[in-house]
KOLGU-4560 file (N, C-alpha, C; in nm, 3 decimals, padded with zeros to 5 digits):
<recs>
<n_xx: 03.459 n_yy: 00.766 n_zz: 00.916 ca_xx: 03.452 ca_yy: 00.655 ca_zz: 00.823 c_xx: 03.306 c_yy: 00.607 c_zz: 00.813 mol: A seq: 1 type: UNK>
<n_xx: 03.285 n_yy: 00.605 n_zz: 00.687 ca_xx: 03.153 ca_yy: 00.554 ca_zz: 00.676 c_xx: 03.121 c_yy: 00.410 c_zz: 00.670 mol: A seq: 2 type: UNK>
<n_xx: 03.028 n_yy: 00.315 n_zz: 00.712 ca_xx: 02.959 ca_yy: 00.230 ca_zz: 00.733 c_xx: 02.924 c_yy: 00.163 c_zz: 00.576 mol: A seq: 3 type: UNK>
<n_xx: 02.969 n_yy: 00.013 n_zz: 00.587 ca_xx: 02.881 ca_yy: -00.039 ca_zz: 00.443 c_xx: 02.773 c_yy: -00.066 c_zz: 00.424 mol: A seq: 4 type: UNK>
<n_xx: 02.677 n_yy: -00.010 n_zz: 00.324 ca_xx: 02.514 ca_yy: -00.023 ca_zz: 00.280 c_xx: 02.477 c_yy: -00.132 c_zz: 00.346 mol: A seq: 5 type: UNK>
<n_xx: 02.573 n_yy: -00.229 n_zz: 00.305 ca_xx: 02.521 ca_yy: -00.389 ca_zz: 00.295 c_xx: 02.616 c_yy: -00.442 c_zz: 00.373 mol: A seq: 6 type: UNK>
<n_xx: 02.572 n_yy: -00.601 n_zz: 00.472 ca_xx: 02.653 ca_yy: -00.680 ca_zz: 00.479 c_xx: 02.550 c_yy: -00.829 c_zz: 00.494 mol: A seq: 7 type: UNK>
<n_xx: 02.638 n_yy: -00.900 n_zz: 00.502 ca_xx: 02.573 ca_yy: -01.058 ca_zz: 00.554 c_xx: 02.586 c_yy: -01.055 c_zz: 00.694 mol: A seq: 8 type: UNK>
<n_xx: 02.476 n_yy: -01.075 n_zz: 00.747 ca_xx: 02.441 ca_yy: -01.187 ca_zz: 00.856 c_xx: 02.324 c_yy: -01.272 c_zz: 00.856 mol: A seq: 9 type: UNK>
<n_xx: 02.332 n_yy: -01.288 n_zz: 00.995 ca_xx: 02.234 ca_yy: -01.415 ca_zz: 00.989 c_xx: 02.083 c_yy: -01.340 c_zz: 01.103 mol: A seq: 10 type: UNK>
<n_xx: 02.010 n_yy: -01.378 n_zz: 01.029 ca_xx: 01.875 ca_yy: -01.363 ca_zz: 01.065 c_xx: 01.824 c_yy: -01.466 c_zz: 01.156 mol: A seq: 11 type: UNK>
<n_xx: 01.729 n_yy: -01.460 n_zz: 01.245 ca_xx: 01.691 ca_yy: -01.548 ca_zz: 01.313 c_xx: 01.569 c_yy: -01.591 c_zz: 01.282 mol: A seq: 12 type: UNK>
<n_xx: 01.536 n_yy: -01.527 n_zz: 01.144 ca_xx: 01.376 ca_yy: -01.568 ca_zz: 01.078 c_xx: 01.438 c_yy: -01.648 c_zz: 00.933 mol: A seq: 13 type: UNK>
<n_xx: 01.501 n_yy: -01.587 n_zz: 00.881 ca_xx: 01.550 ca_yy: -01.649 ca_zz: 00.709 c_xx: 01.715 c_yy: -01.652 c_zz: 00.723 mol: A seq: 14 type: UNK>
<n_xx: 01.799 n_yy: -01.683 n_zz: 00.832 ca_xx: 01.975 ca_yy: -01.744 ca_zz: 00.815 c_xx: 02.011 c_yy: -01.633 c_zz: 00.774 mol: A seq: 15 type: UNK>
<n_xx: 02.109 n_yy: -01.672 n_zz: 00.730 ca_xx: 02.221 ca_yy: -01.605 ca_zz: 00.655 c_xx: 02.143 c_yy: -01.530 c_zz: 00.547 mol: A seq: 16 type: UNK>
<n_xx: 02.144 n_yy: -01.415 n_zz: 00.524 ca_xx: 02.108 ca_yy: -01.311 ca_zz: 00.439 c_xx: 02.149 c_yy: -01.159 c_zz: 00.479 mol: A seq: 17 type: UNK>
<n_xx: 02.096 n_yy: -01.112 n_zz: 00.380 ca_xx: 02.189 ca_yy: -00.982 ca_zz: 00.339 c_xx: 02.077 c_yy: -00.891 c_zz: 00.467 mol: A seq: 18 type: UNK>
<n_xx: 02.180 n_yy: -00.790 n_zz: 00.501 ca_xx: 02.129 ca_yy: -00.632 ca_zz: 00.578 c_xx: 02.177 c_yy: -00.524 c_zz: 00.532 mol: A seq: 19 type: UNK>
<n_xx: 02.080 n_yy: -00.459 n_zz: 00.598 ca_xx: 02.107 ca_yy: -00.316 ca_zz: 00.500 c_xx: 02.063 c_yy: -00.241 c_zz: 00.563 mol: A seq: 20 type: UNK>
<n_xx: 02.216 n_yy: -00.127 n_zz: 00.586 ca_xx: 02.200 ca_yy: 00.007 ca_zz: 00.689 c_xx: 02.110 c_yy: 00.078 c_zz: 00.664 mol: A seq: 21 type: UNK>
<n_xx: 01.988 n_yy: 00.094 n_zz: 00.798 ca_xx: 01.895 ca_yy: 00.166 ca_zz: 00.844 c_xx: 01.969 c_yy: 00.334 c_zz: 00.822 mol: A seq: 22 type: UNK>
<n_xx: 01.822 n_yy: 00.425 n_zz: 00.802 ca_xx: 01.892 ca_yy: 00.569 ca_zz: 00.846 c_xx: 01.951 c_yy: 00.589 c_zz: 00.970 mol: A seq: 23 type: UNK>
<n_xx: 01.918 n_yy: 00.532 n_zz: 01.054 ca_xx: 01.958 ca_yy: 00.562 ca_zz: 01.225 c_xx: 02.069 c_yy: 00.474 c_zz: 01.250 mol: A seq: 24 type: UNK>
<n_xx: 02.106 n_yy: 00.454 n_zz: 01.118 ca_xx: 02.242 ca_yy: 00.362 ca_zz: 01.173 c_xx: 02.260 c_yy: 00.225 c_zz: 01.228 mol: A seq: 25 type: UNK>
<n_xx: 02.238 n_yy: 00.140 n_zz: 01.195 ca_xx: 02.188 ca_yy: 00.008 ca_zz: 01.238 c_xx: 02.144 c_yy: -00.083 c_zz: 01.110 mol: A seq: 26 type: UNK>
<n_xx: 02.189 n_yy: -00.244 n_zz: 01.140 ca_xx: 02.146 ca_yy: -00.304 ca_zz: 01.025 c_xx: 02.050 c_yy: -00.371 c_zz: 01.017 mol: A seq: 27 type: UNK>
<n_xx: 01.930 n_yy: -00.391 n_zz: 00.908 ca_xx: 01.826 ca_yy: -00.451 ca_zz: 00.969 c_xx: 01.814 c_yy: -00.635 c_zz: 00.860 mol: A seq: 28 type: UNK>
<n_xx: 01.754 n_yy: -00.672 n_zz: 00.890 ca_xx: 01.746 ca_yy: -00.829 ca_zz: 00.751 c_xx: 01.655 c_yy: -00.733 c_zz: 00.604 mol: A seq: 29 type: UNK>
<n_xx: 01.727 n_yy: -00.715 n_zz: 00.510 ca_xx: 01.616 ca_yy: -00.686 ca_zz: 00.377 c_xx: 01.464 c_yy: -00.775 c_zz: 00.412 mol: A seq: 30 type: UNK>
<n_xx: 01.498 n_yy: -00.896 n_zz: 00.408 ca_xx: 01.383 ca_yy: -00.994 ca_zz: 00.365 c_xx: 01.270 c_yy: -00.938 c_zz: 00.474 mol: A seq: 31 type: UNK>
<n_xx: 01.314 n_yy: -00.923 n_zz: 00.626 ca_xx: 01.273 ca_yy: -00.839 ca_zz: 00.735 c_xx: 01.174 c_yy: -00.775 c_zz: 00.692 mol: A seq: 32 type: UNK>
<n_xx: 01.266 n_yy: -00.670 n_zz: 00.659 ca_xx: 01.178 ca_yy: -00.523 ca_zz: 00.619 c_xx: 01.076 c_yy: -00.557 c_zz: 00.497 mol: A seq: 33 type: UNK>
<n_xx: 01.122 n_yy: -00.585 n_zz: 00.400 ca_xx: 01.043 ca_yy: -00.625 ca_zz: 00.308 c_xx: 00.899 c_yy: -00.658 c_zz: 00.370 mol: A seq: 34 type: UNK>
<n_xx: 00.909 n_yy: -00.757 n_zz: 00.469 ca_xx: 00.778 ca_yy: -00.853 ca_zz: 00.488 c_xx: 00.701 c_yy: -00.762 c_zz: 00.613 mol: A seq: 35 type: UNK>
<n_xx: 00.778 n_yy: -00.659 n_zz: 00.630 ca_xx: 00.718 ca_yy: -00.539 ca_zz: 00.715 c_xx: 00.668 c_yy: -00.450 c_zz: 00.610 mol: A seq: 36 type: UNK>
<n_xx: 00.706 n_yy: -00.431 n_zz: 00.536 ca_xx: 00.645 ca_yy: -00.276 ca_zz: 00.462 c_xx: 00.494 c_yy: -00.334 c_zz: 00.375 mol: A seq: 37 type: UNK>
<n_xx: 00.514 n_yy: -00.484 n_zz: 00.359 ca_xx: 00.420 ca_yy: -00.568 ca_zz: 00.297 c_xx: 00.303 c_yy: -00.525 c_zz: 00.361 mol: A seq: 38 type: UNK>
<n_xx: 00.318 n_yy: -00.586 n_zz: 00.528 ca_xx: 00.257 ca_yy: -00.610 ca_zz: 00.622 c_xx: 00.149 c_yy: -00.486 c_zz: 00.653 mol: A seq: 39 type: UNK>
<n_xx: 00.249 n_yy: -00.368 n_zz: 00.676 ca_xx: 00.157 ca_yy: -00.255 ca_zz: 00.685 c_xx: 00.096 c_yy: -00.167 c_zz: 00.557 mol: A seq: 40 type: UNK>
<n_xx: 00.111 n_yy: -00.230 n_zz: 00.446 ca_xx: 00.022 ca_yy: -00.205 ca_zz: 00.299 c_xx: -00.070 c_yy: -00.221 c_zz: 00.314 mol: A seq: 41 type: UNK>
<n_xx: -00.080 n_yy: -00.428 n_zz: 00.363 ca_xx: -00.219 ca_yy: -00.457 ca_zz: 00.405 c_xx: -00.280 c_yy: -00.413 c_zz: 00.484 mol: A seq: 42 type: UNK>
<n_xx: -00.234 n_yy: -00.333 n_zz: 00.560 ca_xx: -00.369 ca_yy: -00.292 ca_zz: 00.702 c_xx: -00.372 c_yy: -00.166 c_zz: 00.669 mol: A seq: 43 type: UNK>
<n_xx: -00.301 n_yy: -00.118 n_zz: 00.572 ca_xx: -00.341 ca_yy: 00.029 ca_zz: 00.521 c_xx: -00.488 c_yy: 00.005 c_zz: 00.417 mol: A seq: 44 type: UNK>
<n_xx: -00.472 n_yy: -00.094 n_zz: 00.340 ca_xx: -00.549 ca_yy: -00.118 ca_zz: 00.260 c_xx: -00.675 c_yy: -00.152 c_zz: 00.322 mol: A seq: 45 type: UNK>
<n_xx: -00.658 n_yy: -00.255 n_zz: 00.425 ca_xx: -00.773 ca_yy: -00.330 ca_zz: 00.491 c_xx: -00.809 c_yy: -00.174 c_zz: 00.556 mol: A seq: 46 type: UNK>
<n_xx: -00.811 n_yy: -00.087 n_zz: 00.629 ca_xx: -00.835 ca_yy: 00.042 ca_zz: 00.640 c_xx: -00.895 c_yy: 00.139 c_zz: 00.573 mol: A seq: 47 type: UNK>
<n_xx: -00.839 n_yy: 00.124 n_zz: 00.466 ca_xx: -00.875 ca_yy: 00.230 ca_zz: 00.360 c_xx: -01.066 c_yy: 00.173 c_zz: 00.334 mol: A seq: 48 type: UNK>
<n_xx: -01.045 n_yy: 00.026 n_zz: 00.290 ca_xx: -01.158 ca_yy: -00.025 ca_zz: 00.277 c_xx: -01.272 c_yy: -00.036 c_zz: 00.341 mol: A seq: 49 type: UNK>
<n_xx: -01.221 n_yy: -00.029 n_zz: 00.473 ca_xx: -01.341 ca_yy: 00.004 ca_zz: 00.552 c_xx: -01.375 c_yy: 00.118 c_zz: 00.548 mol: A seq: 50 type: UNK>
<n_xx: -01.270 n_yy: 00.229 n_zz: 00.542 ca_xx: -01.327 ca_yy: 00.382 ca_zz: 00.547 c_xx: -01.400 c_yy: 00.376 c_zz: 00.468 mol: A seq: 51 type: UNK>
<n_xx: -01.395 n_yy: 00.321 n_zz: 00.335 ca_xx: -01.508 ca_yy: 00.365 ca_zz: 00.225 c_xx: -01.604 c_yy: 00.300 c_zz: 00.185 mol: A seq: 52 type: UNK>
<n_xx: -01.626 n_yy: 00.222 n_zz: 00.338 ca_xx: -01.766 ca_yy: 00.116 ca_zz: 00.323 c_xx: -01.778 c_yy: -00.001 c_zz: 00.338 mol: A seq: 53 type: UNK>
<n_xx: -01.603 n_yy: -00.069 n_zz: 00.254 ca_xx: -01.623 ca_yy: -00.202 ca_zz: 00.257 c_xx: -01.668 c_yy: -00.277 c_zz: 00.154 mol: A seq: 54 type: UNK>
<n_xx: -01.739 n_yy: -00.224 n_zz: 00.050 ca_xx: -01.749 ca_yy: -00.292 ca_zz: -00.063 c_xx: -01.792 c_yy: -00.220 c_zz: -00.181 mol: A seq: 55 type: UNK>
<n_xx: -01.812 n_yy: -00.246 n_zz: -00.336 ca_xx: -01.795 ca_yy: -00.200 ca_zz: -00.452 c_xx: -01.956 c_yy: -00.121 c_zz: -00.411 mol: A seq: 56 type: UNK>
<n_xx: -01.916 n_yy: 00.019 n_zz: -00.460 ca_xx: -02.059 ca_yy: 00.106 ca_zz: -00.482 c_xx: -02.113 c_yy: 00.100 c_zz: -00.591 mol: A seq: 57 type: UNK>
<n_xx: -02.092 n_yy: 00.049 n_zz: -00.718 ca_xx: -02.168 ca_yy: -00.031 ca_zz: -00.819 c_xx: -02.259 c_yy: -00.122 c_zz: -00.772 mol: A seq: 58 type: UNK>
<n_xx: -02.195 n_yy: -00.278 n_zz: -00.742 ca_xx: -02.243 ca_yy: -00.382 ca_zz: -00.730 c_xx: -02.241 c_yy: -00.414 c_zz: -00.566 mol: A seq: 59 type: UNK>
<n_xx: -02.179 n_yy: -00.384 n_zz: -00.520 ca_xx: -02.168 ca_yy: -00.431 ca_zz: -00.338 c_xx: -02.081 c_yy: -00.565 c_zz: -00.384 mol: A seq: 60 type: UNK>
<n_xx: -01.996 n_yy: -00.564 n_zz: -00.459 ca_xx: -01.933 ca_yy: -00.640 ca_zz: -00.390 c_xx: -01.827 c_yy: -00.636 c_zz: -00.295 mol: A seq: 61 type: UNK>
<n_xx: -01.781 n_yy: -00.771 n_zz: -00.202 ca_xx: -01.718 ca_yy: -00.744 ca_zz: -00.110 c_xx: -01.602 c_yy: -00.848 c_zz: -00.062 mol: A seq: 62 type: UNK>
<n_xx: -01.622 n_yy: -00.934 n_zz: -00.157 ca_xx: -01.562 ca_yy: -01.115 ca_zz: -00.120 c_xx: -01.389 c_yy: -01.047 c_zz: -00.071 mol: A seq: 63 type: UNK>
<n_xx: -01.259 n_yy: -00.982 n_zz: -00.175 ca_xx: -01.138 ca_yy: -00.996 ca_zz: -00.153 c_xx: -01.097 c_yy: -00.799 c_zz: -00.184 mol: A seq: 64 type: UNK>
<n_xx: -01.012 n_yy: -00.805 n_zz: -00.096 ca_xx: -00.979 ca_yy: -00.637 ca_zz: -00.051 c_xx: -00.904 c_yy: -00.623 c_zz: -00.148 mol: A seq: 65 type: UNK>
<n_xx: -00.809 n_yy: -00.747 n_zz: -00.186 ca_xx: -00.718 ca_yy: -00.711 ca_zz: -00.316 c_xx: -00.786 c_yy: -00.671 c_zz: -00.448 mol: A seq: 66 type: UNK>
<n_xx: -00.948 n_yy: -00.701 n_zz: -00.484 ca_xx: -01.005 ca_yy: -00.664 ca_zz: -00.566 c_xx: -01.098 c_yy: -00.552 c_zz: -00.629 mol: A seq: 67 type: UNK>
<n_xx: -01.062 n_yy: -00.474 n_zz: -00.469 ca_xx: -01.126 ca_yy: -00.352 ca_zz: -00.453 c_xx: -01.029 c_yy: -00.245 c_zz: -00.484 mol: A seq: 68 type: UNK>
<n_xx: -01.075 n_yy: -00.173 n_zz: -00.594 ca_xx: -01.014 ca_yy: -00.032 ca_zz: -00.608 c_xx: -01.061 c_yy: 00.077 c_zz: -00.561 mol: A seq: 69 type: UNK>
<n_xx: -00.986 n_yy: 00.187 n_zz: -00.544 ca_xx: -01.027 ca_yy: 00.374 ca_zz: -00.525 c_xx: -00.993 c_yy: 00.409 c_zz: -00.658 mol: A seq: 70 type: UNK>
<n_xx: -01.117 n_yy: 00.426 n_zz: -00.670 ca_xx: -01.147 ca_yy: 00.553 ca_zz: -00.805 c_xx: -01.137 c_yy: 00.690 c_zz: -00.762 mol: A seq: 71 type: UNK>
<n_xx: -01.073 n_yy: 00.785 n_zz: -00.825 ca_xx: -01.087 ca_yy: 00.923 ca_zz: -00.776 c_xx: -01.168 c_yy: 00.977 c_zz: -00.879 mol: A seq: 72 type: UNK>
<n_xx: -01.332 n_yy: 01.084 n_zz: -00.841 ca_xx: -01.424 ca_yy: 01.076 ca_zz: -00.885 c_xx: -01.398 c_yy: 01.218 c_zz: -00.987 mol: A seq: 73 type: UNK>
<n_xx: -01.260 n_yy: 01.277 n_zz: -00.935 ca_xx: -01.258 ca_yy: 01.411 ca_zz: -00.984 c_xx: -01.100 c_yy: 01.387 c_zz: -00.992 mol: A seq: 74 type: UNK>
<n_xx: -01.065 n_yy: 01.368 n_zz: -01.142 ca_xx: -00.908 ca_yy: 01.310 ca_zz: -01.160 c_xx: -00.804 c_yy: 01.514 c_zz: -01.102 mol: A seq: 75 type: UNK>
<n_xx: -00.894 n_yy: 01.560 n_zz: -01.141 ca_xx: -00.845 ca_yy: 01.680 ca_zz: -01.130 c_xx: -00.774 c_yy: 01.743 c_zz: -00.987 mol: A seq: 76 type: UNK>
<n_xx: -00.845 n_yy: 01.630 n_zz: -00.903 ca_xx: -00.809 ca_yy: 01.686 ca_zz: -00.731 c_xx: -00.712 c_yy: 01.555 c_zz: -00.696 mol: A seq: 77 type: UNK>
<n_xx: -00.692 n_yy: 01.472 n_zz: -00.809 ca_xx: -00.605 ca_yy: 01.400 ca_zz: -00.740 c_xx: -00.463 c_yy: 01.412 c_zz: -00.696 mol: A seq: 78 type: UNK>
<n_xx: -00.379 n_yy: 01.412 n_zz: -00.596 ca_xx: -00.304 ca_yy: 01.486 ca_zz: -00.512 c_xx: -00.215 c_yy: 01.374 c_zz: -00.520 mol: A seq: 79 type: UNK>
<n_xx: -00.222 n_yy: 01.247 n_zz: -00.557 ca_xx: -00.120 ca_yy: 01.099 ca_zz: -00.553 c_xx: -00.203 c_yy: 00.974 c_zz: -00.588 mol: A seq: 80 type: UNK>
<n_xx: -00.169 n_yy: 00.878 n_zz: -00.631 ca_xx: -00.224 ca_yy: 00.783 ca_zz: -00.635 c_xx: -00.212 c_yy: 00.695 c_zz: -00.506 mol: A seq: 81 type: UNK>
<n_xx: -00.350 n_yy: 00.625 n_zz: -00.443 ca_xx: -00.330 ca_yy: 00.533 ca_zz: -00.341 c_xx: -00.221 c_yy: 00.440 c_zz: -00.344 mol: A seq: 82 type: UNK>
<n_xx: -00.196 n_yy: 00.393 n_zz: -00.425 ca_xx: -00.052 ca_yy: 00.245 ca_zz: -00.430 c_xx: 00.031 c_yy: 00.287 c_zz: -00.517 mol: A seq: 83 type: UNK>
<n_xx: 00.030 n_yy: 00.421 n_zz: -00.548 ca_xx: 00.133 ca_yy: 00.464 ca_zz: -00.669 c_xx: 00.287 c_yy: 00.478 c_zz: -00.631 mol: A seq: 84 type: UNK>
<n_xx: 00.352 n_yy: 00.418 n_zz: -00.686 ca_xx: 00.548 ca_yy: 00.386 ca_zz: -00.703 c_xx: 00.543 c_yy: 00.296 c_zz: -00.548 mol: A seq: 85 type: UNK>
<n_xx: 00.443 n_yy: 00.257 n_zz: -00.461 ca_xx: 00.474 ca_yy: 00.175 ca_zz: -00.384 c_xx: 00.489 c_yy: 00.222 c_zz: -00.279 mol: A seq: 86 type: UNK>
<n_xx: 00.459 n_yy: 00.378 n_zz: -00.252 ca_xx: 00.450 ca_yy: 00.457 ca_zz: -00.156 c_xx: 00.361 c_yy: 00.423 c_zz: -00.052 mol: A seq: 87 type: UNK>
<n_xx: 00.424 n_yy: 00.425 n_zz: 00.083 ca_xx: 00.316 ca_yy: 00.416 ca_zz: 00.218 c_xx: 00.312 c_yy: 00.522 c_zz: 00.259 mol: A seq: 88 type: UNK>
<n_xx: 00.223 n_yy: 00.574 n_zz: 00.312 ca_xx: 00.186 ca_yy: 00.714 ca_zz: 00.296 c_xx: 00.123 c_yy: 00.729 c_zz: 00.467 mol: A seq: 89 type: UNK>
<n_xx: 00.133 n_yy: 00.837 n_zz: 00.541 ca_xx: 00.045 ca_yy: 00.803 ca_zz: 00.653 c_xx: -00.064 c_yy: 00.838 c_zz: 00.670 mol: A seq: 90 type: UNK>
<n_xx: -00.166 n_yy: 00.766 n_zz: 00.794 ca_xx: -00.279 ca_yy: 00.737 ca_zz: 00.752 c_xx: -00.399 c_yy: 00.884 c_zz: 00.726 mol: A seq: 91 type: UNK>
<n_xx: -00.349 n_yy: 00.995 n_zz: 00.762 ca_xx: -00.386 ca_yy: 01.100 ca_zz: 00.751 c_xx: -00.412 c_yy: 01.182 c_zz: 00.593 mol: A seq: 92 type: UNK>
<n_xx: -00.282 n_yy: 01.133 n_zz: 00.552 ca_xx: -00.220 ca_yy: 01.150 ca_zz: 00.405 c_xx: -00.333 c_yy: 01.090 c_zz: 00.346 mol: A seq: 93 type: UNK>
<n_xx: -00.331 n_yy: 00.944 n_zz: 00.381 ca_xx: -00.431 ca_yy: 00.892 ca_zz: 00.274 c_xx: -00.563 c_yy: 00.899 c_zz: 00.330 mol: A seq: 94 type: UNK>
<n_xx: -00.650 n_yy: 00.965 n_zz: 00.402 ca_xx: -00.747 ca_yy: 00.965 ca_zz: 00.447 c_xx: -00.809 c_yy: 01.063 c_zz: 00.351 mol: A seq: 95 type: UNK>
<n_xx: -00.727 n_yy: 01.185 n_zz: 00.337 ca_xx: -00.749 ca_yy: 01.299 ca_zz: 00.305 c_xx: -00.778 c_yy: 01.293 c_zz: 00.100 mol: A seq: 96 type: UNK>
<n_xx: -00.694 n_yy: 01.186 n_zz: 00.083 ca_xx: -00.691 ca_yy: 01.119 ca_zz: -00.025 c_xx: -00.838 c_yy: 01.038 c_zz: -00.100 mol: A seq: 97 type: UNK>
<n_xx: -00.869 n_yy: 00.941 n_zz: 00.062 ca_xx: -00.981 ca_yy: 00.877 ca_zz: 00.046 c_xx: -01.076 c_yy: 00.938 c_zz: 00.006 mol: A seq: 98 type: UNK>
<n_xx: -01.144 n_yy: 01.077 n_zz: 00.075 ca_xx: -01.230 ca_yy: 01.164 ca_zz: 00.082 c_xx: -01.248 c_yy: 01.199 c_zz: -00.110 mol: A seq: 99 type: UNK>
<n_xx: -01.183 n_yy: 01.161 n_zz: -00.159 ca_xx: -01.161 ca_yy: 01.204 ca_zz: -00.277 c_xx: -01.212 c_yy: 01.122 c_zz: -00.392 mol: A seq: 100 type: UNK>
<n_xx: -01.241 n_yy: 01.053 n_zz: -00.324 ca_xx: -01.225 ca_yy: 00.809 ca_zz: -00.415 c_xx: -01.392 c_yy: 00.782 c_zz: -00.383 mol: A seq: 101 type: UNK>
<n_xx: -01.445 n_yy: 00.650 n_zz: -00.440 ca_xx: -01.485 ca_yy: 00.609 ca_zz: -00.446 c_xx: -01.407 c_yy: 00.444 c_zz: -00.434 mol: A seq: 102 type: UNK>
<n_xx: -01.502 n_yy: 00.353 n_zz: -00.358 ca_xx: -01.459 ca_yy: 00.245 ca_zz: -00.343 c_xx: -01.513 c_yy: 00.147 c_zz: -00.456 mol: A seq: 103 type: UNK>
<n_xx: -01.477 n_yy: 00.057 n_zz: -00.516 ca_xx: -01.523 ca_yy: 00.072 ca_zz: -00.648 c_xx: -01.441 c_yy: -00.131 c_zz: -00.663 mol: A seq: 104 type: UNK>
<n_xx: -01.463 n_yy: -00.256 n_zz: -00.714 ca_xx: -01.449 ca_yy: -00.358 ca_zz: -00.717 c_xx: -01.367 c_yy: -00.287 c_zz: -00.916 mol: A seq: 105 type: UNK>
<n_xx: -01.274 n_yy: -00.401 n_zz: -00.908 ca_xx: -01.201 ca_yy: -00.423 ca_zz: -01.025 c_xx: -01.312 c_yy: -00.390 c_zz: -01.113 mol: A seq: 106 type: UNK>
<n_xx: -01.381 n_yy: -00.523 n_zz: -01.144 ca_xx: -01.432 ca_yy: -00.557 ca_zz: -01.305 c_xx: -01.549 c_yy: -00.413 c_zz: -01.300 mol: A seq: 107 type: UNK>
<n_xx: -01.614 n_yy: -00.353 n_zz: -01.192 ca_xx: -01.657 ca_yy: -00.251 ca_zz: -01.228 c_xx: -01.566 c_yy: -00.124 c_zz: -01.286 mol: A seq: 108 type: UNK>
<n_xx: -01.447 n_yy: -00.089 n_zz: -01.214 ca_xx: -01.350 ca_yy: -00.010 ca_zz: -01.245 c_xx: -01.323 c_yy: -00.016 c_zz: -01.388 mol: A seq: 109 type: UNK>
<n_xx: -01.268 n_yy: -00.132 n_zz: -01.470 ca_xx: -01.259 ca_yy: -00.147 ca_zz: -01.574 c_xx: -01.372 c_yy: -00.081 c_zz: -01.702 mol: A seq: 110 type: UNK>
<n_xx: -01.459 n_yy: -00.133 n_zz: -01.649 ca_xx: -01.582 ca_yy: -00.083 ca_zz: -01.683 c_xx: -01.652 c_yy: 00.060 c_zz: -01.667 mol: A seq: 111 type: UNK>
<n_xx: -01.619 n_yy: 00.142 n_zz: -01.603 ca_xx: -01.629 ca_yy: 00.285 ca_zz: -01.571 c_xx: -01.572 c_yy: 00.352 c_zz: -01.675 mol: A seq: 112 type: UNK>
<n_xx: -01.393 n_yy: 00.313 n_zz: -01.674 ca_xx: -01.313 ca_yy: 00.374 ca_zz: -01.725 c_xx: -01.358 c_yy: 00.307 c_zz: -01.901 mol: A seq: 113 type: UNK>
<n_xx: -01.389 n_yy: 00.232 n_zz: -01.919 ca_xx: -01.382 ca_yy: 00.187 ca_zz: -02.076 c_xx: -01.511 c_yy: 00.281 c_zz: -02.097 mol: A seq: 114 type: UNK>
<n_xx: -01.643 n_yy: 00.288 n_zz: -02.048 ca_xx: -01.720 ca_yy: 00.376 ca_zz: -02.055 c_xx: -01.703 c_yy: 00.507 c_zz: -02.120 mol: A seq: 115 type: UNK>
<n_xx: -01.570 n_yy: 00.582 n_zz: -01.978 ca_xx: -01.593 ca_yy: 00.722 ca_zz: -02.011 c_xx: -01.475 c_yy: 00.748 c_zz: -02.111 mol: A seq: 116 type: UNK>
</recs>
């Protein structure tokens, strides 16, 4: 007999809310996981950013990580997008990825691409 996707319990971070069967069998809080997969985006990101310097190779800038993009310099070798469908990827995966990018601030990005 199989196990339901979903049930209610109660969390000891957010009450009463919904869980949802793990592969290994076990239920975990959605809201939980959610604020876990968040969690390790950011330190993938905060990571990534340092690998590639830390700030925009245009301008140097450096103020917010959320404003920093990877440009891939050669669309042709690109193998995935860094944040593409929301994928966490491991850190090897995207290293190999990085090697590929340029670290690059928004309003320059914009500006590259309207360029070429």
């Amino acid at each position: 007999m199989s196990l339901p996707k979903f049930t209610d319990k109660v969390c000891y971070k957010h009450g009463l809310t919904q869980y949802v069967l793990e592969g290994r069998e076990y239920y975990r809080c959605k809201k939980c996981r959610v604020e876990a997969v968040l969690k390790r985006r950011r330190k993938l990101k905060q990571l990534a950013v340092e690998y590639l310097g830390g700030s925009c190779v245009k301008c140097g800038y450096n103020k917010s990580v959320s404003a920093l993009d990877f440009h891939h310099v050669d669309p042709t070798t690109k193998s995935f997008g860094i944040a593409e469908n929301g994928f966490t990827r491991s850190w090897d995966a995207l290293q190999s990825e990085l090697d590929k990018c340029i670290l690059i601030c928004a309003n320059c990005h914009r500006e590259l691409h309207h360029e070429g």
